[in-house]
N, C-alpha and C positions, 0 to 999 in steps of 0.2 A: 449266747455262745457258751458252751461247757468248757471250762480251762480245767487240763490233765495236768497241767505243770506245776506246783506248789513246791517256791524254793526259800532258803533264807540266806540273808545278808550281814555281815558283824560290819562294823566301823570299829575298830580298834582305836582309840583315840590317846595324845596326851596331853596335860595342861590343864588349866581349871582358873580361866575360861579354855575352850580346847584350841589348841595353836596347830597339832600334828596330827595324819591321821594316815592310817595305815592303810592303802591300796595295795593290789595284785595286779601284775601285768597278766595276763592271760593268754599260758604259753601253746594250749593244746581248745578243741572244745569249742563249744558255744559262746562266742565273746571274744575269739581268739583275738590275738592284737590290741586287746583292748585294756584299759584300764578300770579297776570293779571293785568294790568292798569284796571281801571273804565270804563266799557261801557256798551255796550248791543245794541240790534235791532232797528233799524227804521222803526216808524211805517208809515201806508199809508198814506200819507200826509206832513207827518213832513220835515222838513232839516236837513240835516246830521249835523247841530250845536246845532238845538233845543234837536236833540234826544239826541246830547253827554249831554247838560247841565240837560237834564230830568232825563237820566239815573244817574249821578251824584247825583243829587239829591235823585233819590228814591233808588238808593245803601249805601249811605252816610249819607243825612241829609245834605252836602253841599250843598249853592248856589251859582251859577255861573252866569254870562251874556256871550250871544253867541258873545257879543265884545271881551272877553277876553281869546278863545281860541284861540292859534296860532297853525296855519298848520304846522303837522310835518310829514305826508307822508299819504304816502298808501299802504298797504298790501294785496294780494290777495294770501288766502290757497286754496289750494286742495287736497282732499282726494279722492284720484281715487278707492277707496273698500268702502267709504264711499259717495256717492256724495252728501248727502242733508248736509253732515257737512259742505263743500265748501262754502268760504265766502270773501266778502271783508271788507277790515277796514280802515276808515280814522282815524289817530291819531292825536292829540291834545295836547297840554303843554298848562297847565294852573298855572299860576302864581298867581292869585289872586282871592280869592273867600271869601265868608262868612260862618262863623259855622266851628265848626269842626268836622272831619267826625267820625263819630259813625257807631258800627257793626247795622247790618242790618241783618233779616232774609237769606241775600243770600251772603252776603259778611261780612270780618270783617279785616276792615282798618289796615293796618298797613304801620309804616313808613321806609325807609330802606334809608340806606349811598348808596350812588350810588356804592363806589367800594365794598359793599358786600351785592351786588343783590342774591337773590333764585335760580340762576338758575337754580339749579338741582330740584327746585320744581317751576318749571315754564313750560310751552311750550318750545320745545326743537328750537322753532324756535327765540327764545328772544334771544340768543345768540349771532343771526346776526345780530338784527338791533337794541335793546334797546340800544347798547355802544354809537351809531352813534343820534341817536337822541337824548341823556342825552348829546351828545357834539354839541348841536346846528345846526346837519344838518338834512337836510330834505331827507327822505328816501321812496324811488318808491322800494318793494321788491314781488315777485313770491315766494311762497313757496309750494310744492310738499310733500307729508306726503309718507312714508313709508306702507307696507302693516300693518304694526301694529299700523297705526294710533297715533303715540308717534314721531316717529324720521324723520326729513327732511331728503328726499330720494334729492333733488335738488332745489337750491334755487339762483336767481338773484335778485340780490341786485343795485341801482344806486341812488345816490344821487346828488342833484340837490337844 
């Protein structure tokens, strides 16, 4: 299956080891309702670092430089009853940035303790790999959606 969808992800984090971490309610859009790291699409042209630090910004009101993303994997969904949903995601941990983030027409910040993450209003696929990247590893994951387009029907996971 050819995936059109290539998006990116930031984790804004704070602490060291990371204690807090900055999700988006998602107010409009793809994910509505839901809880999600900071990203969005890549447009034609751009690098998958530019786009994470633009979309940052125009969700936020944060500014980032694309120095200060660190690689934290890569995700690819699919939704076999939905195909144009299917996407991949590079994630990002960003430690240092400027401003602080304020709601925004599509999203509206908020800060959460790592051990009491949304899951249950998140993607049912955060379950597998936000634990692993809020603990410092890098995560390559497959994720397979269910006919009801809510629940991973199969998912591989590897960290590296």
């Amino acid at each position: 299956m050819c995936i059109e969808n290539h998006t990116t992800l930031i984790l804004l984090v704070r602490g060291d080891p990371i204690t807090h971490v900055l999700l988006g309610y998602k107010k409009r859009g793809f994910g509505a309702g839901k809880y999600t790291g900071i990203g969005g699409k890549i447009e034609p042209g751009e690098t998958v670092r530019a786009a994470a630090v633009r979309e940052m910004r125009e969700e936020t009101g944060v500014v980032m430089s694309v120095q200060d993303l660190v690689d934290a994997g890569h995700l690819t969904f699919y939704f076999p009853t939905r195909p144009k949903w299917s996407l991949t995601t590079r994630i990002f941990i960003g430690r240092r940035w400027q401003g602080e983030p304020t709601e925004t027409g599509e999203i509206r910040p908020v800060w959460f303790e790592i051990d009491h993450l949304p899951f249950d209003a998140m993607w049912d696929d955060a379950t597998y790999w936000y634990p692993y990247v809020l603990a410092h590893k890098r995560v390559r994951a497959i994720f397979t959606f269910s006919t009801d387009c809510k629940t991973v029907a199969t998912s591989e996971i590897e960290m590296w």
